[in-house]
FINU-541937 format. One record per residue (C-alpha): x, y, z; residue in one letter; residue number from 0. Coordinates in nm, 3 decimals. Layout:
<kolgus>
KOLGU      xx      yy      zz res   n
KOLGU       X       Y       Z   a NUM
...
</kolgus>
This chain:
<kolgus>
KOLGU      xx      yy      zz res   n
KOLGU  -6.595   0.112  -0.433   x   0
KOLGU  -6.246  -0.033  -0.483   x   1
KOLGU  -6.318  -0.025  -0.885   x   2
KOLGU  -6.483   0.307  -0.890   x   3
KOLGU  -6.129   0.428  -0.715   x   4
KOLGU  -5.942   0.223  -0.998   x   5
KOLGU  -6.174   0.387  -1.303   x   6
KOLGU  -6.128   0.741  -1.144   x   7
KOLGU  -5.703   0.701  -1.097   x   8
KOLGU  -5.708   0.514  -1.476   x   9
KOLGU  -5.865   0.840  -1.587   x  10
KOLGU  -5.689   1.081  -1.450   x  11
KOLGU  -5.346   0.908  -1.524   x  12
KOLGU  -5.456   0.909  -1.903   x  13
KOLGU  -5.445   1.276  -1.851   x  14
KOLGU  -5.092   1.299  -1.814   x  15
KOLGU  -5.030   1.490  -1.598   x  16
KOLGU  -4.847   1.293  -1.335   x  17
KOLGU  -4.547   1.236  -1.602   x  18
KOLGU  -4.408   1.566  -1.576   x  19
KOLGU  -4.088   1.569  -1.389   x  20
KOLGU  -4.235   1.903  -1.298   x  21
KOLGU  -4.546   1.746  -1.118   x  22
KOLGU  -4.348   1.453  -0.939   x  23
KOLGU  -4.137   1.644  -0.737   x  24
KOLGU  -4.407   1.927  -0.638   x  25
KOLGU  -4.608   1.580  -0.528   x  26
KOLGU  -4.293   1.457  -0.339   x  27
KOLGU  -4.226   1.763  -0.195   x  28
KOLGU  -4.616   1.766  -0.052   x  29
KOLGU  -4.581   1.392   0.091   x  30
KOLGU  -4.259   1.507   0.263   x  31
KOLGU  -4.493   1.843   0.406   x  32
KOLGU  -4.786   1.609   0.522   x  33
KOLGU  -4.515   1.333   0.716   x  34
KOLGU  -4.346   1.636   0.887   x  35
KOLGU  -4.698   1.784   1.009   x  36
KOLGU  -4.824   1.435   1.135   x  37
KOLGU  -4.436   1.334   1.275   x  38
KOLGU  -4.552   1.302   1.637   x  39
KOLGU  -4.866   1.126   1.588   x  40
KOLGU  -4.701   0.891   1.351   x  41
KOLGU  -4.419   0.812   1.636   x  42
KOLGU  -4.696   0.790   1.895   x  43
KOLGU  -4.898   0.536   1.678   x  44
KOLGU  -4.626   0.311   1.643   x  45
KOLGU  -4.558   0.310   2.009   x  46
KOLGU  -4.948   0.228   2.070   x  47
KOLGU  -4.954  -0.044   1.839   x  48
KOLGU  -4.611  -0.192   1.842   x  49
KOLGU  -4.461  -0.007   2.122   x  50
KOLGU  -4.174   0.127   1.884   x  51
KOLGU  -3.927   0.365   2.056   x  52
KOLGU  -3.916   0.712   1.950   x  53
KOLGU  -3.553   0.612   1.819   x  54
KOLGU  -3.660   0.321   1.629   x  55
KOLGU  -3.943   0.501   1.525   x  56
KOLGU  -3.784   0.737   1.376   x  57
KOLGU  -3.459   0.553   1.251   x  58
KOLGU  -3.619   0.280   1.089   x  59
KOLGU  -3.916   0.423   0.979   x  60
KOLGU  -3.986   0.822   0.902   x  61
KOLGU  -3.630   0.934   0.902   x  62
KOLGU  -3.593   0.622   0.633   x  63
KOLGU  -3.827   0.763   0.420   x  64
KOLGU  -3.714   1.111   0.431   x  65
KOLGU  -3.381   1.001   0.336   x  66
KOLGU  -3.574   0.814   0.051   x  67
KOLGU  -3.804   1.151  -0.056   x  68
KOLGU  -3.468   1.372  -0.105   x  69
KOLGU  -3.287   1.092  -0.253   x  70
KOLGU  -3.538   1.091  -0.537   x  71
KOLGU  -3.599   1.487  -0.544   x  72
KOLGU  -3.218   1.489  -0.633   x  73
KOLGU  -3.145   1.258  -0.914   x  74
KOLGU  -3.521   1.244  -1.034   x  75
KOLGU  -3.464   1.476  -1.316   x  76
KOLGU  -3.173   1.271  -1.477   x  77
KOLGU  -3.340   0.954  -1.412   x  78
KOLGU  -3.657   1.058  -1.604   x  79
KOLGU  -3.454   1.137  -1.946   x  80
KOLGU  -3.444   0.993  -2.242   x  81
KOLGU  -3.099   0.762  -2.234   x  82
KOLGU  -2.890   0.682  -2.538   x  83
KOLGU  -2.739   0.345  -2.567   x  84
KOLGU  -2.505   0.183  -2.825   x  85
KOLGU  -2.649   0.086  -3.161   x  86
KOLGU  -2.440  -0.187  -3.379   x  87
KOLGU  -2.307  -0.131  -3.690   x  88
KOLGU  -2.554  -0.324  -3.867   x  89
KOLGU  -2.816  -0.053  -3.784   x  90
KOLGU  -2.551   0.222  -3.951   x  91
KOLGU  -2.768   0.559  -3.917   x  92
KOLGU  -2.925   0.461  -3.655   x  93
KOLGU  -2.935   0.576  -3.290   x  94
KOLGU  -3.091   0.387  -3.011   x  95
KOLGU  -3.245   0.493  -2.676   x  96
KOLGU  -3.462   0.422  -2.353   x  97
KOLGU  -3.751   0.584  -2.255   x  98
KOLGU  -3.857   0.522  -1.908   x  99
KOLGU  -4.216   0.600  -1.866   x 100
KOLGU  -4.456   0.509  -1.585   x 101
KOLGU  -4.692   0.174  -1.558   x 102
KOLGU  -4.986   0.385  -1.458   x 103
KOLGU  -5.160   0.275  -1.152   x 104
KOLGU  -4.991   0.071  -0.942   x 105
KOLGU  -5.131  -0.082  -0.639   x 106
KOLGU  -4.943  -0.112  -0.241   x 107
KOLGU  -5.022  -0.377   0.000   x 108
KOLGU  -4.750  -0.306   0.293   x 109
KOLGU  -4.742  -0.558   0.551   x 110
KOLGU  -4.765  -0.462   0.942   x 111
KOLGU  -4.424  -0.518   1.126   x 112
KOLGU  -4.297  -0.137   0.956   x 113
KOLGU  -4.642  -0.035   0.887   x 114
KOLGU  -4.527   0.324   0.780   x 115
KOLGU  -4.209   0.278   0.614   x 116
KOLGU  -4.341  -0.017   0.429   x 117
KOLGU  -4.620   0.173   0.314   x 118
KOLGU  -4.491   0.526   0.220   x 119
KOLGU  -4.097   0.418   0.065   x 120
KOLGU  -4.264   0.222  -0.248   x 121
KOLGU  -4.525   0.525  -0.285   x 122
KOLGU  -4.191   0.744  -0.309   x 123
KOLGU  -4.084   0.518  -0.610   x 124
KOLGU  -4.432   0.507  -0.755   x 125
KOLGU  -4.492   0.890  -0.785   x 126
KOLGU  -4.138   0.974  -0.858   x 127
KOLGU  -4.190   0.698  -1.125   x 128
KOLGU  -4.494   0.925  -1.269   x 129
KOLGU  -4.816   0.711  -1.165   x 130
KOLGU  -5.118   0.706  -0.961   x 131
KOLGU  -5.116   0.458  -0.673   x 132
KOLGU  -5.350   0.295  -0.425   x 133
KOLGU  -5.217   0.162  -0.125   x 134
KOLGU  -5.354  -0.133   0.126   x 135
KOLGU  -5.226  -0.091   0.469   x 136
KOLGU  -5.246  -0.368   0.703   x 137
KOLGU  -5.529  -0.449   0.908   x 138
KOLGU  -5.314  -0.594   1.213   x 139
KOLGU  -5.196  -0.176   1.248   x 140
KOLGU  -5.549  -0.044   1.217   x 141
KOLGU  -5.428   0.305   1.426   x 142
KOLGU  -5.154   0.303   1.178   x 143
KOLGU  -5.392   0.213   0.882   x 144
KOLGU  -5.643   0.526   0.982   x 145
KOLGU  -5.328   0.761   1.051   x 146
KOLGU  -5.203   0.677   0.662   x 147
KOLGU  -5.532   0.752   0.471   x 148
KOLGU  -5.526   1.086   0.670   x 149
KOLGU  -5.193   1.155   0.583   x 150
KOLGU  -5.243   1.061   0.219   x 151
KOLGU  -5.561   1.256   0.186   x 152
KOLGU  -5.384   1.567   0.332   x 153
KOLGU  -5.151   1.587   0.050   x 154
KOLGU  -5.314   1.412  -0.264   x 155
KOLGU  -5.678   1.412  -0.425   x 156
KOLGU  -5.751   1.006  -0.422   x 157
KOLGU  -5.790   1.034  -0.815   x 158
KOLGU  -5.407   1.023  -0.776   x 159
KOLGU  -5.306   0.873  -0.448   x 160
KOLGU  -5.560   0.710  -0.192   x 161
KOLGU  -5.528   0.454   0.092   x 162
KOLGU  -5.779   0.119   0.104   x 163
KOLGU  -5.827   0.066   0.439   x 164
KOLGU  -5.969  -0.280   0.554   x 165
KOLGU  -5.896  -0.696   0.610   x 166
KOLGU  -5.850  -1.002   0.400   x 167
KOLGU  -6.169  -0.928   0.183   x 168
KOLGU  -6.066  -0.599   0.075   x 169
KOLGU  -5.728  -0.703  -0.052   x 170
KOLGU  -5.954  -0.973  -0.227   x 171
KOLGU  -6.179  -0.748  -0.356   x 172
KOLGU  -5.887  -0.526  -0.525   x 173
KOLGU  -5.644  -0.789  -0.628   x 174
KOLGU  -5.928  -0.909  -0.861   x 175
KOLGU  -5.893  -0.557  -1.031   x 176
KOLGU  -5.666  -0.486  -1.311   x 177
KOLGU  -5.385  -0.283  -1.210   x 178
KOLGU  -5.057  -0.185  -1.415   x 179
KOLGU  -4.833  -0.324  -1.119   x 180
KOLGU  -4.848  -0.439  -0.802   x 181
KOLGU  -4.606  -0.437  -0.515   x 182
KOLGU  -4.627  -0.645  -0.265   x 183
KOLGU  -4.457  -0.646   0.088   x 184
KOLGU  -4.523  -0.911   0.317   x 185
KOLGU  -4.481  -1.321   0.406   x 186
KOLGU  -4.475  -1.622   0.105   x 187
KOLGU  -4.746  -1.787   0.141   x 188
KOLGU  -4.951  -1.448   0.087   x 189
KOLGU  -4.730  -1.348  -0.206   x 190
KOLGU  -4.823  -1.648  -0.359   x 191
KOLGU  -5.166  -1.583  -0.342   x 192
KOLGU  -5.130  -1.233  -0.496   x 193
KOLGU  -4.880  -1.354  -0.829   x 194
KOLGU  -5.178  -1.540  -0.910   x 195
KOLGU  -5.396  -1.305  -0.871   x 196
KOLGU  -5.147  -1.082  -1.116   x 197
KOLGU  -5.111  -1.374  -1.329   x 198
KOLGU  -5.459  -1.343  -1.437   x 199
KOLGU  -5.454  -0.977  -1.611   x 200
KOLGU  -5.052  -1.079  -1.665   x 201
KOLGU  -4.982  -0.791  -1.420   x 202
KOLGU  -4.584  -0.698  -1.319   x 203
KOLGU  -4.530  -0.743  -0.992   x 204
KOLGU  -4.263  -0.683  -0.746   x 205
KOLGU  -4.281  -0.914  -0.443   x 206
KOLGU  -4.051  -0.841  -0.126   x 207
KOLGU  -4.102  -1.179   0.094   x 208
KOLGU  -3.883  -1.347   0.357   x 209
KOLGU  -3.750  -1.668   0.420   x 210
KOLGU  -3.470  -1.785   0.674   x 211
KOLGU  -3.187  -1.568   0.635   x 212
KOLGU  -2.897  -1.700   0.816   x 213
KOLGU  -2.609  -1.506   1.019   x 214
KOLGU  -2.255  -1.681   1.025   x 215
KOLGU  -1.956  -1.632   1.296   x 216
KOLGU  -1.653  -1.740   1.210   x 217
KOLGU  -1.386  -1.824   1.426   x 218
KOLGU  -1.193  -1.483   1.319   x 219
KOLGU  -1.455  -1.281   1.390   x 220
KOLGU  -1.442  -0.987   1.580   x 221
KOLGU  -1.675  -1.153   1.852   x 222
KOLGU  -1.771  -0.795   2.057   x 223
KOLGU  -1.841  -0.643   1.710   x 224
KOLGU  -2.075  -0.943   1.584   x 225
KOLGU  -2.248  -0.987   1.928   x 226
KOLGU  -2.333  -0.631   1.945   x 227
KOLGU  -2.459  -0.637   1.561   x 228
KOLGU  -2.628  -0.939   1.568   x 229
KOLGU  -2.826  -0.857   1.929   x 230
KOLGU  -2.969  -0.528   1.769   x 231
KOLGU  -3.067  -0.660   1.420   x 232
KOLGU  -3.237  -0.943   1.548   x 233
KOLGU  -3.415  -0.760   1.874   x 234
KOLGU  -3.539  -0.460   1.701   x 235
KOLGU  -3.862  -0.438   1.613   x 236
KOLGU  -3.872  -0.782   1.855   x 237
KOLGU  -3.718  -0.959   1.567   x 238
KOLGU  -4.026  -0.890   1.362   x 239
KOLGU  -3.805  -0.760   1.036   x 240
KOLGU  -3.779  -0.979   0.719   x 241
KOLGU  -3.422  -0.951   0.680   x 242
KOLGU  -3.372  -1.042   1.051   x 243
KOLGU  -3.121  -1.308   1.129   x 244
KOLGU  -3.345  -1.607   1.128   x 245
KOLGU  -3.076  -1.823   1.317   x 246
KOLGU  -2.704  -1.829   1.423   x 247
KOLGU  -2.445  -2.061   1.282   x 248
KOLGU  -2.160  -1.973   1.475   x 249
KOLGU  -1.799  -2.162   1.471   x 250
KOLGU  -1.752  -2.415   1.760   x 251
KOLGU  -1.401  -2.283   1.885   x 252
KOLGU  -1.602  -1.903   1.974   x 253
KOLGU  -2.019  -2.028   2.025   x 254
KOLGU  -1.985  -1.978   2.396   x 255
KOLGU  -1.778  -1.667   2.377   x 256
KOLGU  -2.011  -1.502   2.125   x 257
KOLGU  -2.299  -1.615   2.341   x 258
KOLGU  -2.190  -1.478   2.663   x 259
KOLGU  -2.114  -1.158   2.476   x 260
KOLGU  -2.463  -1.189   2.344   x 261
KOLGU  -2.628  -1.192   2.667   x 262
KOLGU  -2.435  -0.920   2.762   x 263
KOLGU  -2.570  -0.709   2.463   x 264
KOLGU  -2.937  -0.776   2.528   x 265
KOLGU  -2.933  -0.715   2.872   x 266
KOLGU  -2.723  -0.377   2.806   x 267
KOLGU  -2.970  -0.299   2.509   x 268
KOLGU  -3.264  -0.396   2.702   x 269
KOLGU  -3.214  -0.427   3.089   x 270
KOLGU  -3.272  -0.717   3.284   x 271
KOLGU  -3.642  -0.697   3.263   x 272
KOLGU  -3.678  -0.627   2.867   x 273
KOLGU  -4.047  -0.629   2.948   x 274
KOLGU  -4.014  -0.230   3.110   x 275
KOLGU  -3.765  -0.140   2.880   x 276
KOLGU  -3.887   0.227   2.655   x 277
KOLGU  -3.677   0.054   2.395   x 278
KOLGU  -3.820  -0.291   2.358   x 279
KOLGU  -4.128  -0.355   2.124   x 280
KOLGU  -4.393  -0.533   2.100   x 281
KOLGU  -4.535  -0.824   1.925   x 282
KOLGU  -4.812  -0.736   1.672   x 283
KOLGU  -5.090  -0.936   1.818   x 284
KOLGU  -5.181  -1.265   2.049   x 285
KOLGU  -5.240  -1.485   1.771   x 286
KOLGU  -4.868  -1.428   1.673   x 287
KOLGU  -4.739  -1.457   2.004   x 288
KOLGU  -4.910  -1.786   2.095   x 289
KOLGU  -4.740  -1.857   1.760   x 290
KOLGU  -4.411  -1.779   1.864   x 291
KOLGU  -4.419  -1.922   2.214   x 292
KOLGU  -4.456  -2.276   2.062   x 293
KOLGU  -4.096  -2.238   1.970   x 294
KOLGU  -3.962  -2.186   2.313   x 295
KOLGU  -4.039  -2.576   2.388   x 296
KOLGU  -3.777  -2.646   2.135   x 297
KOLGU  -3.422  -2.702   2.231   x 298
KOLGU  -3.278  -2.541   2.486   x 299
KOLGU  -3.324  -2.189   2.610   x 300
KOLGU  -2.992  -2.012   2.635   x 301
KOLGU  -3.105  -1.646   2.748   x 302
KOLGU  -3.427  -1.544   2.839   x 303
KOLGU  -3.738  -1.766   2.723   x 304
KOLGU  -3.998  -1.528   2.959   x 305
KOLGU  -4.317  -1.463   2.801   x 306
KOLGU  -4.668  -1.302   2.850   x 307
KOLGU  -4.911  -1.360   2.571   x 308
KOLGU  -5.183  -1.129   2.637   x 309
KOLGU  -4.922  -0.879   2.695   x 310
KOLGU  -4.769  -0.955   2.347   x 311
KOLGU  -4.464  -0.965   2.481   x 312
KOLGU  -4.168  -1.241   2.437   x 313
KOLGU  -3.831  -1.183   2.607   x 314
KOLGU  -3.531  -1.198   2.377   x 315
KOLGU  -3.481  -1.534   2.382   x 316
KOLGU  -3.165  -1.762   2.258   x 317
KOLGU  -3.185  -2.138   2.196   x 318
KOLGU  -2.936  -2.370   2.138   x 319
KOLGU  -2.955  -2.758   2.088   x 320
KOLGU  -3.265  -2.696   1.824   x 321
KOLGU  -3.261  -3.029   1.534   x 322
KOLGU  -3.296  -2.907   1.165   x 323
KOLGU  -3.632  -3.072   1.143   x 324
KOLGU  -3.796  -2.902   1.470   x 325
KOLGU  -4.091  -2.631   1.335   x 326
KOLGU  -3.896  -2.329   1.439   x 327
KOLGU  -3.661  -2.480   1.166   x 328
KOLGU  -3.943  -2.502   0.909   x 329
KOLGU  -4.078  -2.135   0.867   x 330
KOLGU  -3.943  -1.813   0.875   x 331
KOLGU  -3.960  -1.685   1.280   x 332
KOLGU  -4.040  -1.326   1.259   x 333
KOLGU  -4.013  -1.297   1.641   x 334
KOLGU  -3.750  -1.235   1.911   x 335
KOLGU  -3.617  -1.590   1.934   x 336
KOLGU  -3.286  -1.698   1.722   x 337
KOLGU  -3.195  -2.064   1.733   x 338
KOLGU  -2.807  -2.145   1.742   x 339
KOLGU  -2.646  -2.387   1.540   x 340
KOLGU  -2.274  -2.478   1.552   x 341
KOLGU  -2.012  -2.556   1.290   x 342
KOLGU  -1.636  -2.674   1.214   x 343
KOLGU  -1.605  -2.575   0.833   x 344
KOLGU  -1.785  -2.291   0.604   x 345
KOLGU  -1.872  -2.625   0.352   x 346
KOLGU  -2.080  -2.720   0.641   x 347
KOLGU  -2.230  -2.387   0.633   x 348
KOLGU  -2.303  -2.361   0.281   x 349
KOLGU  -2.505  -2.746   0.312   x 350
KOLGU  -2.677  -2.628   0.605   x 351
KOLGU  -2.819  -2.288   0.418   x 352
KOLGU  -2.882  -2.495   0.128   x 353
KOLGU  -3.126  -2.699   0.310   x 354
KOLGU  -3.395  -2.366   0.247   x 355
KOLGU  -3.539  -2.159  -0.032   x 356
KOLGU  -3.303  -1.878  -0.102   x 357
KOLGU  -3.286  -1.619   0.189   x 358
KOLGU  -3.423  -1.232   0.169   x 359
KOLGU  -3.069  -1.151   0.351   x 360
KOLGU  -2.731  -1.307   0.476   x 361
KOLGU  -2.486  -1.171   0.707   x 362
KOLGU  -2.140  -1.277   0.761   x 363
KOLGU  -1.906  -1.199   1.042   x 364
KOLGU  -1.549  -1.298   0.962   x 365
KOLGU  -1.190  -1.156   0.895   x 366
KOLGU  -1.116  -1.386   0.640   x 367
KOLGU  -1.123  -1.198   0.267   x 368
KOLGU  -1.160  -1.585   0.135   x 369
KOLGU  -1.422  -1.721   0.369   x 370
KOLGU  -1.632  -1.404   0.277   x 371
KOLGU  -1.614  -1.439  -0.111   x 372
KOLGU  -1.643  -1.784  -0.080   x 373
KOLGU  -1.991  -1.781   0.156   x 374
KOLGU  -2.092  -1.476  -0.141   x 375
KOLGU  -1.990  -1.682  -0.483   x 376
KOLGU  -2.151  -2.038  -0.304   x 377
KOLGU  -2.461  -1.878  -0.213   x 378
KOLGU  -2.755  -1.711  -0.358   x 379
KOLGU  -2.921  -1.430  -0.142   x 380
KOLGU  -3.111  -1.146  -0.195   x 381
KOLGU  -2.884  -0.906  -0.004   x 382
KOLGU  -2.703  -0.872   0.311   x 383
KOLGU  -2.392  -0.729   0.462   x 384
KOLGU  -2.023  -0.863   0.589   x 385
KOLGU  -1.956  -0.798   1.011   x 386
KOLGU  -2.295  -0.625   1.025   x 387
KOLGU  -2.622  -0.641   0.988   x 388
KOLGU  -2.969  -0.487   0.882   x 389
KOLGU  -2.757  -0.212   0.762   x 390
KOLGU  -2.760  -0.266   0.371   x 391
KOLGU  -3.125  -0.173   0.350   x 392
KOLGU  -3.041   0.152   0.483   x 393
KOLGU  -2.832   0.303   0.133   x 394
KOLGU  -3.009   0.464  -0.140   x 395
KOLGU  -2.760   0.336  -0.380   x 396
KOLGU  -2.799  -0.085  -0.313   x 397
KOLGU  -3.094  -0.225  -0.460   x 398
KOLGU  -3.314  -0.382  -0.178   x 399
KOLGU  -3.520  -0.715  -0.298   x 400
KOLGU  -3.523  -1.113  -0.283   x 401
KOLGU  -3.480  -1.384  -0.522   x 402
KOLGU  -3.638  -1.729  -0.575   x 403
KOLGU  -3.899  -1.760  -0.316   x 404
KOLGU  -3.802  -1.476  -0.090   x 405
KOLGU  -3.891  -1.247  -0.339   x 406
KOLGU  -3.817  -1.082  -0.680   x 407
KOLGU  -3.781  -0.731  -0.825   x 408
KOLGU  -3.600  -0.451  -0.596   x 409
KOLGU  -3.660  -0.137  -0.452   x 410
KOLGU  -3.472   0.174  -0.314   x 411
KOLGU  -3.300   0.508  -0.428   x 412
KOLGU  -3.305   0.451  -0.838   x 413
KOLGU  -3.399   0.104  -0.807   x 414
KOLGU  -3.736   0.215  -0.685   x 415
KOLGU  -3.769   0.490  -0.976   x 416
KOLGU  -3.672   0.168  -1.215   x 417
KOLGU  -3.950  -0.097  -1.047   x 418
KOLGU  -4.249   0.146  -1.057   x 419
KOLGU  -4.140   0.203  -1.454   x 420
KOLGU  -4.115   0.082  -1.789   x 421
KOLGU  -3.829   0.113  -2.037   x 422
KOLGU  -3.945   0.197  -2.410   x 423
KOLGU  -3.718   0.054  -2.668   x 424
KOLGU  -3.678   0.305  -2.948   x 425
KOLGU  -3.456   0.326  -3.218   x 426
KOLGU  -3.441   0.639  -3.453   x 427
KOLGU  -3.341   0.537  -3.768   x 428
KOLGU  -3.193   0.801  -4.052   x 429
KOLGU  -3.346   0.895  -4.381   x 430
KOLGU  -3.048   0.985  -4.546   x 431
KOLGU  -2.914   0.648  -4.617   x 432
KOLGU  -3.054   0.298  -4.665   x 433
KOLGU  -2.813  -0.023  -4.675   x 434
KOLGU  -2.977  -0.191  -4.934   x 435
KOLGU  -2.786  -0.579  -4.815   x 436
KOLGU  -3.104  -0.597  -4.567   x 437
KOLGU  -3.326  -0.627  -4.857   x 438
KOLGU  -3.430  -1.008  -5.034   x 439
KOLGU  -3.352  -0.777  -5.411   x 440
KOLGU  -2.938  -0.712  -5.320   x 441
KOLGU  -2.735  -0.988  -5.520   x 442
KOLGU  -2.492  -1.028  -5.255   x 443
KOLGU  -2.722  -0.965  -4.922   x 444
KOLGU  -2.638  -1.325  -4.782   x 445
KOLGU  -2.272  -1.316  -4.806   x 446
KOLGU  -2.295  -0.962  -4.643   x 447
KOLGU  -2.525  -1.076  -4.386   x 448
KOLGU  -2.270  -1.375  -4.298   x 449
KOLGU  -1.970  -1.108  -4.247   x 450
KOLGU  -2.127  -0.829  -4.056   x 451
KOLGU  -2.366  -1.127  -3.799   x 452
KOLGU  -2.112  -1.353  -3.772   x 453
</kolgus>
């Protein structure tokens, strides 16, 4: 089935008809038309099967992607031309330009914790980009899964877009196929898995992963400003976001200020029983609960620590006293629990960040210009924001994406026109002249060659 979708999308991108900048935005402007007629249901989904509130819903995941659809309906028409670059002198004539054309089918897996925006923001970039797509929701949102393909068949025949639904096997079965690129959102281990599965028909891939990304306090931090910040980008979504802080490295001189200010934050976010609260969520499923509950013998609990497993439901929890070797140390948490580390200097920062892969994000929370560039220059990140956090996945105009292990290749605004494309090298070359020195014949070719390549 999977291949008979693949043959029928190869086929009718060979048309050509979806490279037309013409075409693209009449096909954005229907995926924009089908979200807005299936708004409620998708906000009521995510509640079901997350328990999303309608704000988060709606912040974080359809308003995102609107934002993302008229982003690209606005500059799509530059993007799409020809572009002239600079030619050297030793191509004299010449003129040299890129020519961004699509990859042709490109194929979606989106993971589960934003099940919607995950799916639909790299389908913006792949029709604005000119190709046919499938997409792969994830089986741990099967509501969500179901409520996609409808969506998706409202607006598109599936000989240009069409949604896979189904578990491990399926993604098996279609990751064997030969796509022209694949994008991939969702933990390492499975990225892993699906590079070498590209690697085998040399496929381009972009891979969005995770990893431990780290949050630092300083001691001249605003404290009310980076307790607030830090309590809603770790909570939301019940800390199941990859660019989450993973854990808190906080200065000595202001840990048990910023804590108390912490505690403050959640409780004022959440109540004092998060477990009623409209604007808590849930945890995806009792497998990854049990999971995460395994941390809170760890250490020692801070703030909250309250759990019920068949609920799916973990109190936002804080733990202090955790070692660097204990397990919550060793994978990436994806959960509503952030372990607290303290420190005297930023070079003791910097070693302790050092001890993992490169992180999806960083956050820093300090009034100190020099402690900031230093933290930024020392070390490597995929993005991340200064006294805030979450927040620079939210602009069109910074690229969104990992590097080393947490991911590579980027996404968002023209960076999502760019990783759903390919840039044609062509240079145009005049008639009306020919310098002769590039031929083996002219008498004096190398000395020419020495001057003009030197």
């Amino acid at each position: 089935m999977s291949a008979e979708l693949l043959a029928k999308q190869q086929q009718y991108f060979r048309t050509g008809e979806t490279t037309s900048v013409k075409f693209r935005l009449k096909q954005l402007k229907k995926l924009k038309e089908a979200i807005e007629s299936y708004e409620e249901q998708i906000m009521e989904t995510l509640y079901e099967e997350l328990r999303k509130s309608p704000l988060e819903a709606y912040s974080m995941e359809i308003g995102f992607v609107y934002k993302e659809i008229r982003f690209m309906m606005k500059h799509l028409r530059k993007w799409t031309k020809p572009k002239r670059v600079k030619t050297p002198l030793t191509h004299l004539g010449a003129k040299s330009f890129l020519y961004p054309e699509p990859y042709g089918v490109s194929l979606i897996i989106a993971p589960w914790n934003y099940p919607f925006q995950l799916a639909i923001a790299p389908l913006v970039g792949a029709i604005a980009a000119g190709n046919c797509a499938i997409v792969k929701p994830s089986e741990y949102t099967p509501k969500m899964s179901a409520l996609l393909k409808k969506i998706i068949s409202k607006a598109f025949d599936e000989q240009y877009v069409a949604v896979v639904e189904g578990g491990v096997d399926v993604s098996t079965e279609l990751l064997k196929l030969r796509f022209d690129h694949i994008f991939f959102t969702g933990s390492v281990p499975v990225g892993k898995i699906v590079m070498e599965a590209a690697s085998r028909h040399l496929t381009p891939l972009t891979l969005e992963l995770g990893g431990k990304s780290p949050a630092i306090v300083d001691e001249t931090a605003n404290l009310e400003r980076a307790a607030k910040r830090l309590v809603w980008g770790k909570f939301a979504n019940a800390g199941q976001t990859c660019i989450a802080p993973d854990y808190l490295l906080v200065h000595e001189a202001v840990k048990e200020q910023l804590l108390e200010k912490m505690k403050h934050y959640i409780r004022e976010f959440y109540g004092e029983q998060p477990e009623t609260s409209e604007h808590y969520a849930k945890i995806v499923s009792e497998r990854h609960t049990k999971r995460l509950v395994s941390f809170l013998h760890q250490g020692t609990i801070v703030h909250g620590g309250r759990y019920e497993i068949e609920q799916r439901w973990i109190e936002p929890t804080i733990i202090a006293g955790v070692s660097w070797d204990d397990p919550i140390m060793q994978e990436e948490i994806f959960g509503p629990i952030l372990p607290v580390f303290a420190f005297t200097s930023i070079d003791e920062v910097i070693a302790s960040i050092h001890r993992y892969e490169k992180p999806l994000a960083l956050y820093i929370f300090s009034e100190n210009h020099r402690v900031q560039q230093h933290i930024i220059e020392r070390v490597s990140f995929g993005g991340g924001c200064i006294n805030d956090t979450l927040m620079h996945i939210a602009t069109p105009y910074l690229p969104f994406g990992g590097v080393g292990q947490s991911g590579f290749g980027a996404y968002h605004g023209k960076a999502s026109f760019d990783a759903f494309s390919h840039y044609k090298s062509v240079l145009k070359q005049t008639t009306a002249l020919d310098l002769s020195i590039r031929y083996p014949n002219h008498p004096n070719a190398l000395k020419w060659m020495k001057r003009l390549l030197k």
